[in-house]
Structure formats: structure tokens, C-alpha cells
C-alpha positions in Angstrom: -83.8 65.1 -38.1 -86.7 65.2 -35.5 -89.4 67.4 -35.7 -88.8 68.5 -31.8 -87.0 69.8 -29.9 -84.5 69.0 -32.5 -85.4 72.0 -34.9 -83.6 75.1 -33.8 -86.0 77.7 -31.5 -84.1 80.7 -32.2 -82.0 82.3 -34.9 -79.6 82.1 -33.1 -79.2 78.4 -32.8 -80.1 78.7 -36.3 -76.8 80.1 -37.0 -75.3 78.1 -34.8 -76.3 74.7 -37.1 -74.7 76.8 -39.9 -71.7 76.7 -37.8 -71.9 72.9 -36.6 -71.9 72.0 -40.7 -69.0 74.1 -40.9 -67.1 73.0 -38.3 -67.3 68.9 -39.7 -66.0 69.9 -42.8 -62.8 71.7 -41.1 -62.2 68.9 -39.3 -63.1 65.9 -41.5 -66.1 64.7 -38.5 -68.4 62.7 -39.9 -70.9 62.6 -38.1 -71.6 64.6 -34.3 -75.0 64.3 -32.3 -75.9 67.7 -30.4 -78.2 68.4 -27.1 -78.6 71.6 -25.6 -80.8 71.8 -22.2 -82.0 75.1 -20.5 -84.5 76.1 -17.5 -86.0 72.7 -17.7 -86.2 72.1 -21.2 -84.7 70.5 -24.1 -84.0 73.7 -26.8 -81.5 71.7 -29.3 -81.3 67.7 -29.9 -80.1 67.4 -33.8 -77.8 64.6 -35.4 -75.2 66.2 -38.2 -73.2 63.9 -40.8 -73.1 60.1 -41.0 -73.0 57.2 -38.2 -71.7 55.1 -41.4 -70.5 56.6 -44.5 -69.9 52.9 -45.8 -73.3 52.7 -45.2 -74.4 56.5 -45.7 -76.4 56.0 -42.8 -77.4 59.4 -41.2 -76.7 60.4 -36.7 -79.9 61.0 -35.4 -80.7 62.0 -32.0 -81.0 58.4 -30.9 -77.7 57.2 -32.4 -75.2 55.6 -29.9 -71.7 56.7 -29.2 -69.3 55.6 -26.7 -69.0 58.8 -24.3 -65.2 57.6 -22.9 -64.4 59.6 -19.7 -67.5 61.4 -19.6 -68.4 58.0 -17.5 -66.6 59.1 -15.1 -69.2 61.3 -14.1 -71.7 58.5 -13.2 -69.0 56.7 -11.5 -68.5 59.2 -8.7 -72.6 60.0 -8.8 -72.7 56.5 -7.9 -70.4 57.0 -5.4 -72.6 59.8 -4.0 -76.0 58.0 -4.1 -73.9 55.7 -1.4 -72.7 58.7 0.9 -76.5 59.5 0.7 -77.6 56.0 2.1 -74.8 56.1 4.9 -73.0 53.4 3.1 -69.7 55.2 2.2 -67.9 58.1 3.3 -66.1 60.1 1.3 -63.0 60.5 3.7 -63.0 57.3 4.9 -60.0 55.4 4.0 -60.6 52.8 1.7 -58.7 49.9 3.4 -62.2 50.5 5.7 -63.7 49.1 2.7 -61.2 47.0 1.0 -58.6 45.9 3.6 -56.3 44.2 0.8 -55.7 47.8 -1.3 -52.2 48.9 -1.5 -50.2 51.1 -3.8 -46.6 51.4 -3.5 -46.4 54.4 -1.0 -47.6 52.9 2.6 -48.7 56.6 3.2 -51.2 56.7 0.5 -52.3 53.2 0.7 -53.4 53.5 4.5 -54.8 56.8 3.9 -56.4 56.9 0.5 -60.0 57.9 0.4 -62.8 57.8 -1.9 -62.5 61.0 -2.6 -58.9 60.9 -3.2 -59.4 58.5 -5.9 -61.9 60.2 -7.9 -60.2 63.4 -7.5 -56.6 62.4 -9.3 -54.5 62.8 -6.5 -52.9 59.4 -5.1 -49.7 60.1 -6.7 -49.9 58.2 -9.9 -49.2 59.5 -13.3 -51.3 58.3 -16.4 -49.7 54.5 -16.6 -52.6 53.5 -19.2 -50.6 51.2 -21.1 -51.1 49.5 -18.0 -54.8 49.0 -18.7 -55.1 49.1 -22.3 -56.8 46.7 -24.2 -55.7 44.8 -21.3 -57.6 41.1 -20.9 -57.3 41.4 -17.1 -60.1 41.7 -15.0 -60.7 44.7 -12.7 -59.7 42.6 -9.7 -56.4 41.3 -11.4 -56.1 45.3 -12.3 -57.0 46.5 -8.7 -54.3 43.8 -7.6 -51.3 45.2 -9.9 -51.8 48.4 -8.5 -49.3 48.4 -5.7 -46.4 47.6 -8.4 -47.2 50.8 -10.4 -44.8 53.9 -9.7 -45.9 56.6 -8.6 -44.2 60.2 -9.7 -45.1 62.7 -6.9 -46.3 62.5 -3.3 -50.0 61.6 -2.1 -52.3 64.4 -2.8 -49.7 67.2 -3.4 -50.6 67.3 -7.6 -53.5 66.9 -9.8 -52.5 64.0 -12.1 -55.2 62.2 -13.9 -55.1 58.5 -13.5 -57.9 56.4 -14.9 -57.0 53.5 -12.9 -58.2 54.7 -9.8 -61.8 55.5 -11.4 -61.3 51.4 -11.8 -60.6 51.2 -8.1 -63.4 53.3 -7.9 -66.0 51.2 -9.7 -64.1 47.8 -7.5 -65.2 49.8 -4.4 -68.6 49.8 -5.6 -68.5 46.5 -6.2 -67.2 45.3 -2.8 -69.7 48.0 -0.6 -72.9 46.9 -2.5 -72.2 43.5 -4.3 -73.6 44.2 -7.5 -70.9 45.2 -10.0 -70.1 48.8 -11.0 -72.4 48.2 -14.4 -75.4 47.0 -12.4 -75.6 49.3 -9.9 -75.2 52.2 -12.9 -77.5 50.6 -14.6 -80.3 50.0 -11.7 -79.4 53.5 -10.2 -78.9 55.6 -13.0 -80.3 54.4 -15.3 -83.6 53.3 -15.3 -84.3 56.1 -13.1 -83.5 58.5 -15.6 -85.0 56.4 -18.7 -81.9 55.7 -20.3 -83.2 52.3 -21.6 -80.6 52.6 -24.5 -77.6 53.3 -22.7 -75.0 50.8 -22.2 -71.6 49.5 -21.5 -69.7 47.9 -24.4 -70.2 49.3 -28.2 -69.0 46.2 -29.4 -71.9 44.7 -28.0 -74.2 47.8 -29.1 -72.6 47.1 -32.8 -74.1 43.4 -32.6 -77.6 44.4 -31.1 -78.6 47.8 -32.1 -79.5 49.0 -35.1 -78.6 52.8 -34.2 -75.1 53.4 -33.7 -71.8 55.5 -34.7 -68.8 54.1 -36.3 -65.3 55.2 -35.2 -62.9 57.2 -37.6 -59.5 58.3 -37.2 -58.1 61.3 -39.2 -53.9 60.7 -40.2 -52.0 62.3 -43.0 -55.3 63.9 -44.4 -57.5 61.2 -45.1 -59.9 59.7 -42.7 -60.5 55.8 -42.5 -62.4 54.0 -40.2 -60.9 52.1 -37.6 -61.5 49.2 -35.3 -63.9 49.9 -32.4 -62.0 49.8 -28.7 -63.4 46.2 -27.1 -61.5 45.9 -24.3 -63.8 48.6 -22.0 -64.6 45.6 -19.3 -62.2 45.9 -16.4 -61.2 50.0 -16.9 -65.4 50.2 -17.3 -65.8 52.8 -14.5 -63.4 55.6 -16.3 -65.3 55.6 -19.6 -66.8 52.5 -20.8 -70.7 54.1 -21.4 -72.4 54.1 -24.7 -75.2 56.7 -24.9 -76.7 59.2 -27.5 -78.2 62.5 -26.9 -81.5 61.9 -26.1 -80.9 60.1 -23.0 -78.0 62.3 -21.8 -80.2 64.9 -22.0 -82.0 63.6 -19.0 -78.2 63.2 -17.3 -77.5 66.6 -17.9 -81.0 67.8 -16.2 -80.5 65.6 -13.3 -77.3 67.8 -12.6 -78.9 71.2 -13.5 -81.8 69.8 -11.2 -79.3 69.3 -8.5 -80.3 65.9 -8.4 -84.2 65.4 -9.0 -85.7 63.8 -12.3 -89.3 64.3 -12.6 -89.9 65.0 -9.0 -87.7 61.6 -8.1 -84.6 62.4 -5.7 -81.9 60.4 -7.2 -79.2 62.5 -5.6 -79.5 64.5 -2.7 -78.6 68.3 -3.4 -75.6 68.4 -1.3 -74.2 65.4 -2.9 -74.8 67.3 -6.1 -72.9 70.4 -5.1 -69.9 68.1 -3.6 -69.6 66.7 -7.1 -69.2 70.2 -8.6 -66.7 71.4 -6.0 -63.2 72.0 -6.3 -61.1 69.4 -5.1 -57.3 69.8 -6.6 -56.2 72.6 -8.4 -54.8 71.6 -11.7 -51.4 73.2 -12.0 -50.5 75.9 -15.3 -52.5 78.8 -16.7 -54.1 78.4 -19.8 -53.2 79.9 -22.6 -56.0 81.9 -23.4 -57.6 84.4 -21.3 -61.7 83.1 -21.5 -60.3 80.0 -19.5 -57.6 81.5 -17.2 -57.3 78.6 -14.4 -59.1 74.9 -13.9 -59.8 72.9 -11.2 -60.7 69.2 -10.7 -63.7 68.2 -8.9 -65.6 64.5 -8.1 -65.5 63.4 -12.0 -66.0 67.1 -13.4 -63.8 70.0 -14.2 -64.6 73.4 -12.7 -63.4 76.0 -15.1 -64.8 79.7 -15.5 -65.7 80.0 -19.6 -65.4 83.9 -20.2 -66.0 84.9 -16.6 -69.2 82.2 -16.6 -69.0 79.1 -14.1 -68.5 75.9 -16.6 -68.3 72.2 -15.3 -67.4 69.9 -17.8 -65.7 66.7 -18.6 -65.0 65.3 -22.1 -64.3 61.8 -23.2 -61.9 60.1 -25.9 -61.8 56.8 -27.2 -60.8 55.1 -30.5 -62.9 56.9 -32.4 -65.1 59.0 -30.5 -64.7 62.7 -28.7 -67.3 63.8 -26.6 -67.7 66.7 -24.4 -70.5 66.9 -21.4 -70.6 70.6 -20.0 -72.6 72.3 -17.1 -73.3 76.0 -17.3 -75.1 76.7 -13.6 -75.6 80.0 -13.5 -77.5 80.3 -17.1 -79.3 76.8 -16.3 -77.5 75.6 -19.5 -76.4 71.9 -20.2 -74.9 71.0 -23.7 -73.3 67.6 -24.7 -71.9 67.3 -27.6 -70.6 63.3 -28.9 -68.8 62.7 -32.4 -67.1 59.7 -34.5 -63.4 61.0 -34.4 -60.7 60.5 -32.5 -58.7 63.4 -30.5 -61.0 65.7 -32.1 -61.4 69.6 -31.0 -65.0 69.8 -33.0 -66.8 69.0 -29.4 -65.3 71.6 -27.7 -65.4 74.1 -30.5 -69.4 73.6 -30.9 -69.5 73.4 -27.1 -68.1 77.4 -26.7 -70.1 78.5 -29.8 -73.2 77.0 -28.3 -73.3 78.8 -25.3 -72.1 81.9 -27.0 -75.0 82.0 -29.1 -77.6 81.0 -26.5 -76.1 83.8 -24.3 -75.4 86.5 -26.8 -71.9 87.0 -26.5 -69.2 87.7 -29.6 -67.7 84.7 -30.5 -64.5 84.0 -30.4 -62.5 82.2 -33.1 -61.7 78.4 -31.3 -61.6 77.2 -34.7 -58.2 79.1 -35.3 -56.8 78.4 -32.7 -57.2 75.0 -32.8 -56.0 75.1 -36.0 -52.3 76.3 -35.0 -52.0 74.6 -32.0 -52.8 71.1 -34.6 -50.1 73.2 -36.9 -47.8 73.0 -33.8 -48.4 69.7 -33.1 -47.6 68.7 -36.4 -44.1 70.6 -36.7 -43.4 69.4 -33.3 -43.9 65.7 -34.4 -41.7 66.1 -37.7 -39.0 67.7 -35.8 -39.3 64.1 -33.1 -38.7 61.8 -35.9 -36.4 64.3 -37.6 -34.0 64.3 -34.5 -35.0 60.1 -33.7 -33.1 59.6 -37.2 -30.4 61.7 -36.7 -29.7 59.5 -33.2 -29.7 56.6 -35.0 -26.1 54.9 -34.9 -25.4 53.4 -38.5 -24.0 50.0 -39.1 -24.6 48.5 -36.3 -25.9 44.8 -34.8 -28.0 43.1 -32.3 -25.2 41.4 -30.0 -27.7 38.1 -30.5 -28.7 36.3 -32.4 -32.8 37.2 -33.0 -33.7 33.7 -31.5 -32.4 34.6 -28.3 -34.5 38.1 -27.8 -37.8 35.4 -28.0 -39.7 34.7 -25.0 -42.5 36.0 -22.3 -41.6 38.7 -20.3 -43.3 40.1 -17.1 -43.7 43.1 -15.2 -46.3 42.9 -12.1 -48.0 46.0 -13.0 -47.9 45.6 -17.0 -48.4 42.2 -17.1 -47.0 40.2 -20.1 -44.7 41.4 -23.2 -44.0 38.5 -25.6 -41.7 38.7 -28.2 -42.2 36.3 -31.2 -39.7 36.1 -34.2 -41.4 35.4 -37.9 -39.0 35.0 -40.5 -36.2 37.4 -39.9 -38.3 40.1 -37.9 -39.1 40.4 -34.5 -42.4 41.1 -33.1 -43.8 42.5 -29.5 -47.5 41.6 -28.3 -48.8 43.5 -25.2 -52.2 43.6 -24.4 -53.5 42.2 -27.8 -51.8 44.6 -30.0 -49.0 43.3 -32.0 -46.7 45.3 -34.0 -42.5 44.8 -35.2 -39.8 45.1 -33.3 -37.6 47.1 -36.1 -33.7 47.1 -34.9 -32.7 51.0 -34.1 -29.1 50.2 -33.3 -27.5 47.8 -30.7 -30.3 46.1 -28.6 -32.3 48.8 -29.0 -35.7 48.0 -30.7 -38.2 50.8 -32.1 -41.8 49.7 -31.4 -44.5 51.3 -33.3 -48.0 51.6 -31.0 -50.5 52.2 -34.0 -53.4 52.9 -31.6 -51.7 55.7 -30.1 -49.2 57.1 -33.4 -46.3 56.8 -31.0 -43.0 55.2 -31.5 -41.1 53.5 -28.5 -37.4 52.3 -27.8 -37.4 48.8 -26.5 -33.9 48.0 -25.1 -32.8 44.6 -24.4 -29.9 43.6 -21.7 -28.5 40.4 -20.4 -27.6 39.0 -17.4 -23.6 38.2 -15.9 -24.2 34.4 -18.0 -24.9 37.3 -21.3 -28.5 36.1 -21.9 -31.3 38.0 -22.4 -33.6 38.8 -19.5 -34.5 41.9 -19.3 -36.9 44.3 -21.6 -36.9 48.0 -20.9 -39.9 50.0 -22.4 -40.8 53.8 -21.6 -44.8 52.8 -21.5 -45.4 55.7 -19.0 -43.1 58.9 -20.0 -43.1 60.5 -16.9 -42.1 57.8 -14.9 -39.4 55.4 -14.5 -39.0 52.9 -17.7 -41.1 49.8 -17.6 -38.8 46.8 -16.9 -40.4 43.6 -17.8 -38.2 40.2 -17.0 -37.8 36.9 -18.9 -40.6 34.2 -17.6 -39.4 30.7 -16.8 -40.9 28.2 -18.9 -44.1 27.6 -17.2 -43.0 23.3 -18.1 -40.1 24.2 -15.6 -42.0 25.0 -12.5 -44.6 22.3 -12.5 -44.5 19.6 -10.2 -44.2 16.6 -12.4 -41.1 17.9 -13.8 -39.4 19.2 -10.4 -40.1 15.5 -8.7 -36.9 14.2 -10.7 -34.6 16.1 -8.9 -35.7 15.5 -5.5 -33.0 13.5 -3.5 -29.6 13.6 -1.4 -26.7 14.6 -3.4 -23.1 14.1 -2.0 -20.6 17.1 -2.9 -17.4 17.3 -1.0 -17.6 15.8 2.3 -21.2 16.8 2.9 -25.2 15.9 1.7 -26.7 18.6 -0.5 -30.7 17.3 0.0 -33.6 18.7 -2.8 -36.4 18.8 -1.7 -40.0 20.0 -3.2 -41.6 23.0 -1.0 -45.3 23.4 -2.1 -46.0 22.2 -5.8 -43.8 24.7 -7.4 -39.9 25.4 -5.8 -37.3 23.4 -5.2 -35.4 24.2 -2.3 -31.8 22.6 -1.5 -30.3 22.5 2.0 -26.4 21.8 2.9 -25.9 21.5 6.5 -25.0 24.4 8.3 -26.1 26.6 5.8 -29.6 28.3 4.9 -32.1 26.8 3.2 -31.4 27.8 -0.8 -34.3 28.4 -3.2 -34.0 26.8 -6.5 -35.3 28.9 -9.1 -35.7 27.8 -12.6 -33.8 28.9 -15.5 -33.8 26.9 -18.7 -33.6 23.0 -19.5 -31.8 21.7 -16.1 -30.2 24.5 -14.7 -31.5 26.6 -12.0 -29.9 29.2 -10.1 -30.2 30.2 -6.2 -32.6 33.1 -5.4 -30.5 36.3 -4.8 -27.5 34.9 -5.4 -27.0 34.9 -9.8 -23.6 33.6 -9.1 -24.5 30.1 -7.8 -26.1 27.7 -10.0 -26.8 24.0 -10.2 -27.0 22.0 -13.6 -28.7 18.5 -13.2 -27.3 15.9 -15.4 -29.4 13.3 -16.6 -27.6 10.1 -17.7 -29.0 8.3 -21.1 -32.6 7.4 -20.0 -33.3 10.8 -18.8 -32.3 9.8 -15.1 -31.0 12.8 -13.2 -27.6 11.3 -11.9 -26.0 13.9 -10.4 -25.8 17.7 -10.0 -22.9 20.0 -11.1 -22.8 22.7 -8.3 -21.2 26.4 -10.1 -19.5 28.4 -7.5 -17.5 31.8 -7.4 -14.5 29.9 -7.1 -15.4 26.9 -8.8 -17.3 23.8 -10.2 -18.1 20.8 -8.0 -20.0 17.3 -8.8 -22.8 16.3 -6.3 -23.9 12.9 -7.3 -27.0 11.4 -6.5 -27.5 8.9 -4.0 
């Protein structure tokens, strides 16, 4: 602990430590890191717990945590610091900016502003298995975007999507040329003094000595768990590292409405178009000290007890944090800790600004306590009911070896399925976990990261082969269908080049010839032009048309000698010339 200003300045915040202590033994936190700002000035900065309990290493107002979607905040500040400078407009359109950005709906993608995509309103739901621990880089990810569904109309619903917060941070990118990390960095940053904040904590766990660990809470006990790497390319949602000290500064910029030591960083009506409304987010709360919310540019806008709050909080494996605004008291309070999906930040966040305020508390703690009660019951009673729709005694119609192989989907990417010994097994975005046999072709695939438990179907094509792998990745849209990949040895060119030629079938020429380095195209006189798509060994079928196919025999030195042409309504030999 720090002599100042991390000592508590009234009694008070005195009791309010009491409460903090309390709070991380409820909830099993091991360690949280606490800054409270007001009029100008840092009143509260204290670590609680343990960064490391392997270690018994104590948080201290400098230790580093990742802050998750409590980046998102800096993302759309750097989107401001641009409308400042002239160089972007919020309603622009962004095909102004990036003439190649599409989504599925031609609406949204000629239309879609800045604005709009910082705001959660282009249509999308969640799809974050689409990102995930994904090794794709934001432009692979900003190019997979028009084959992602979207579940309601262009701006008519509040859904939160971190991909756009991507496209966001790709926008950056494009208008200035320096990456979304640099210009954060260059314009945010070092403005504000944040020397030690950064943007990968696998990278802060090799360099700095001051950092948090991530624990998980399941069945009681709480374990560490592997820190979430894969922040690159989804960066702009919530990739930042920070600790308290520094987002002290960030939460004065705000209160400041935009100046940091007499330095204009943002201009003030920048600042008040961050905090401002944008899309109501549908349903009433629950509780009557928060009766509605709204979404804003990268903050909530929510009243707390008939007080104005702006807020956002952040998880990651690992890590819950919550960043709040209280304008009207010229209160800021961030709050980071070392668990995942915990309540603890918002708990001390409320109890903060009640004591600072002078206002009877209210019990957060119990009611977080029954709605994690709820939760419970309501996840026995899933797997309760997933057993009791289990259909006994029965068998894949294949055997395992044929479920093996790559599939695709242009939005997902790639789904491989791998057999070892008698099991199956699925890898998608570098997690791998079994594929246990529910009944028929119907897999269950268990996501450890996120404690949820999938149904992977399998079907087959008219020839019965598996091609096809159905997974519900996003629940509120359609299922996720990913196809068999061709054998990448089947499309290249040294291997197509043997079955270039003119074949004679019936009374006519059937010619092959190679188009580009990569398809095989066959023409019959008086007939279109036929794509030859790959499909295993020698046999590819005609694009479109699954009940055509040609087989290529080869004869005894691997010579392709003629071509057996499958028809509707028969089989017919084409040999070679």
C-alpha cells in the first residue's frame, strides 16, 4: 500500500476498505486494484489481495491488469480526436473511408457509419466465436465480415458486437496509417503518462515485473488459468493492459471533458458526443436504482439511484473490470480484478459512490448472490433436461474415419476434426476439445473457455459422405454451417496438369482444360463451359450440379487414360486422345 493518495481520506472510505476485504472473501477475488477520482483529485488508489497467490505477491496500485472492453472507450476517443482534426466524420459512411467494407445487408453496408459501428447497431448479434482466440489478422477478420448473419435490421436494436469495435480500430488504421495500437499509444497515451499501459498481457507477463494473474472460480474452488493471448486482431474492443494509477489520469481526462494538465487532448464537444445517448438498449432492469440504460460512443449511460452514471466494464479470461463516470458529483472510480465474470467490480463500484456521497447502501452483494443462485439452478436444470434428450443405444451412421477432415465456413474460418484412438476431436481457433457421440451424428462439444456445451451435427451429401458440420456458435442466429475442404494436394496445379486433354465420349470431344492455376474446366460442344471441382482422389464433380461427376482413370503408370462421365441417367467412358 502507498502512502498517498492510496490511504483512505475519510471514514467513510475507511469503511468502505472494510467493505472491499469483505467483498473478496464472498467472492473468492484474489486480488482487485481500486482508484477513486473527484474535483481534480485522486482521493482513493489502494491494491487488495494477491496479483500471484503462487507467488503471494501483493496488487499494488501499479499492478497491471487487462481492462477487456473497457478499451473500447479509447477506441472511439480515438475516433474523436479525428472528427476533431477534420479527418473523419461521424456520419459519414464508411465505404468513404474503406470502399471494400461490406456486411451481408447492402443497406447497412452502403450506409454504415462510424458512429454506427461504435454504437452496436449494424444488425449483428454477438458472433464472437467468430473472433476468439482466432489467429487471423484484423484485415482477414474485417474481410469475413460480410459472411456473418446478421439477426435484426440496420440500426433498429442495440446489440453488442465486438467485431465492429475491430472495424473500428481497421478504420483507424486505413484514415491515419499507423495501426490502431500506435495511434492509442502516441495519442493517448503518452499524453496522459500512461508509460505502463499496453496491449498484450502475455507480452506484459514476459517484460514486467508488476502484473495480475488470471483466476477462474468453478464448482467452489478457484485455480488459475491460462492468460487470453490471442488480443491482436479483436485489439480495438478490449485488448489494453493498465493498472490504476494511470487510469486515473483516463478517468480525469473525461471528468476534464477532455484537458490533461492544461493539454486539450479532446475537444469538449467530442467529449460530450461520447457520453451521449445513441441506442436505447431494450428491457427494464430489474431493480429500481437502475431503471433503464442506454448505449453511447463506447460508454453506457445509465442513471445509478437518480445520479447520471457512464460506465463500461470489461471481461476477459480472468479479469473483470469496471470504469464508471459520475458527472454531476465530479466522481470517476475504476475498479480492475483477477477473476473471471465476476460481480465484485460492480459491487465496490455502487458502494464507492454511496459512501463518498452519503447515501444508504443498498445490499448488491445479495442480490448478486441469488441471481449466481439462479444461474446455478438454471444450469443444472440444462444438463438435467440435455440428458433426458439423449437417445440411448444408438450409432454414428460412419464409421469415425469418415467424420475427419477440415471444414470451412467464410465467416468462422476452419473447424478440423482429428480422430485419436477411438475418440474424435474438434479444433477451432486453437482450442481443442472431444467430440463425445450424443446420439446419431450428433456430437457434444465441450468449450472449456466459455463452460458451455455444444451439439455438433454431422450430414452427408446424395453420394452419403460427410460434408457438412452444423454448430450453434452464435445462439441467436442461424447455426454455423462449416463444409468439408478439398484436399489442398487436389487443387494445385501440378496435380490438375494430368488431366488436361480432349476426351472422346459418344460422338462428341469432352476438352479439359486448366483456367488459372487452380480449376479445371471441361467444355462439350454446344454446351456451357462446366467447372470441375475437386472431390477426393480422381473424382470431381461439376459446380452446381452434385449429380454429374467425372472419375479419371489412371492406367498402371499413373497415366490418366480416360474419364468415366456419371450422369442422371447413366455412366459413359470418355477416353483420352
Amino acid at each position: 500500500m502507498s502512502e498517498n493518495p492510496s490511504t483512505a481520506t475519510t471514514p467513510r472510505l475507511e469503511e468502505f476498505t472494510t467493505f472491499v476485504h469483505q467483498m473478496l472473501k464472498e467472492w473468492q477475488v484474489q486480488g482487485t486494484a481500486i482508484a477513486i477520482v473527484k474535483d481534480g483529485q485522486v482521493i482513493f488508489q489502494q491494491g487488495f489481495g494477491k496479483r500471484d497467490t503462487k507467488h503471494d505477491l501483493d496488487v499494488t496500485p501499479q499492478t497491471l491488469f487487462p481492462i477487456a472492453s473497457c478499451s473500447k472507450a479509447f477506441t472511439t476517443a480515438s475516433l474523436a480526436i479525428l472528427a476533431d482534426e477534420g479527418r473523419l466524420d461521424w456520419d459519414t459512411p464508411i465505404r468513404t473511408y474503406i470502399p471494400t467494407f461490406r456486411l451481408v445487408d447492402p443497406f447497412a453496408s452502403e450506409r454504415l457509419t462510424a458512429r454506427d459501428l461504435v454504437s452496436h447497431r449494424s444488425g449483428l448479434p454477438r458472433h464472437d466465436l467468430a473472433w476468439y482466440n482466432s489467429t487471423a489478422s484484423r484485415k482477414e477478420l474485417f474481410e469475413r465480415l460480410p459472411y456473418l448473419e446478421p439477426t435484426k435490421d440496420f440500426r433498429t436494436l442495440w446489440q453488442y458486437q465486438n467485431l465492429m469495435y475491430m472495424a473500428a480500430g481497421y478504420l483507424i488504421e486505413q484514415i491515419t496509417g499507423q495501426t490502431w495500437e500506435e495511434f492509442v499509444r502516441v495519442r493517448i497515451f503518452e499524453p496522459l503518462g500512461m508509460r505502463q499501459s499496453n496491449f498484450s498481457i502475455v507480452e506484459t507477463s514476459e517484460q514486467a515485473g508488476n502484473f495480475s494473474h488470471p483466476y477462474k472460480e468453478s464448482k467452489g474452488e478457484v485455480n488459475e488459468m491460462a492468460f487470453y493471448g490471442a488480443q491482436g486482431a479483436i485489439g480495438p474492443a478490449g485488448a489494453i493492459v493498465s493498472n490504476i494509477e494511470e487510469l486515473s489520469n483516463w478517468l480525469q481526462l473525461h471528468l476534464n471533458k477532455g484537458l490533461h494538465n492544461d493539454q486539450r487532448i479532446l475537444s469538449e464537444s467530442q467529449v460530450t458526443q461520447l457520453h451521449s445517448p445513441q441506442m436505447v438498449i431494450p428491457g427494464v432492469d430489474n431493480y429500481p436504482e437502475r431503471p433503464f440504460a442506454s448505449y453511447a460512443l463506447g460508454w453506457f449511460v445509465q442513471p445509478y439511484r437518480g445520479y447520471p452514471m457512464i460506465h463500461h466494464g470489461g471481461n476477459i479470461d480472468g479479469f473483470s473490470s469496471l470504469v464508471s463516470l459520475f458527472p454531476g458529483q465530479n466522481i470517476g472510480i475504476a475498479v480492475l480484478t483477477n477473476m473471471s465474470g465476476s460481480p465484485v467490480p460492480t459491487l465496490l463500484t455502487y458502494a464507492a459512490f454511496e459512501y463518498l456521497v452519503g447515501l444508504e447502501r443498498v445490499d448488491w452483494h445479495a442480490r448478486a448472490q441469488k441471481t449466481r443462485e439462479e444461474f446455478k439452478a438454471a444450469e443444472q436444470q440444462g444438463q438435467e433436461q440435455d440428458a433426458g434428450e439423449r437417445i440411448p443405444d444408438t450409432q454414428p451412421s460412419h464409421q469415425l474415419e469418415a467424420y475427419v477432415g477440415t471444414y470451412t465456413h467464410p465467416g468462422y474460418g476452419t473447424f478440423e476434426v482429428t480422430l485419436e484412438g477411438e475418440e474424435l476431436y474438434a479444433e477451432f481457433n486453437q482450442m481443442k476439445a472431444p467430440l463425445k457421440h450424443y446420439h446419431y451424428d450428433i456430437f457434444s462439444l465441450e468449450i472449456e473457455r466459455f463452460d458451455i456445451n455444444l451439439k455438433a451435427s454431422f450430414q452427408g451429401n446424395v453420394r452419403g459422405d460427410i460434408d457438412t458440420l452444423i454448430v450453434p456458435l452464435e445462439p441467436t442466429a442461424s447455426d454455423i454451417v462449416f463444409k468439408r475442404s478439398i484436399n489442398k494436394q487436389l487443387t494445385e496445379k501440378s496435380f490438375l496438369e494430368q488431366f488436361i486433354g480432349e476426351y472422346e465420349v459418344l460422338d462428341t470431344i469432352m476438352v479439359v482444360v486448366l483456367k488459372g492455376e487452380q480449376t479445371l474446366q471441361a467444355t462439350i460442344l454446344g454446351q456451357p463451359d462446366y467447372e470441375l471441382l475437386p472431390y477426393k482422389e480422381t473424382e470431381f464433380h461439376v459446380k452446381g450440379l452434385s449429380g454429374i461427376r467425372i472419375n479419371f482413370v489412371q492406367d498402371a503408370e499413373g497415366q490418366v487414360i480416360e474419364g468415366k462421365l456419371t450422369l442422371p441417367y447413366g455412366v459413359f467412358n470418355a477416353k483420352k486422345k
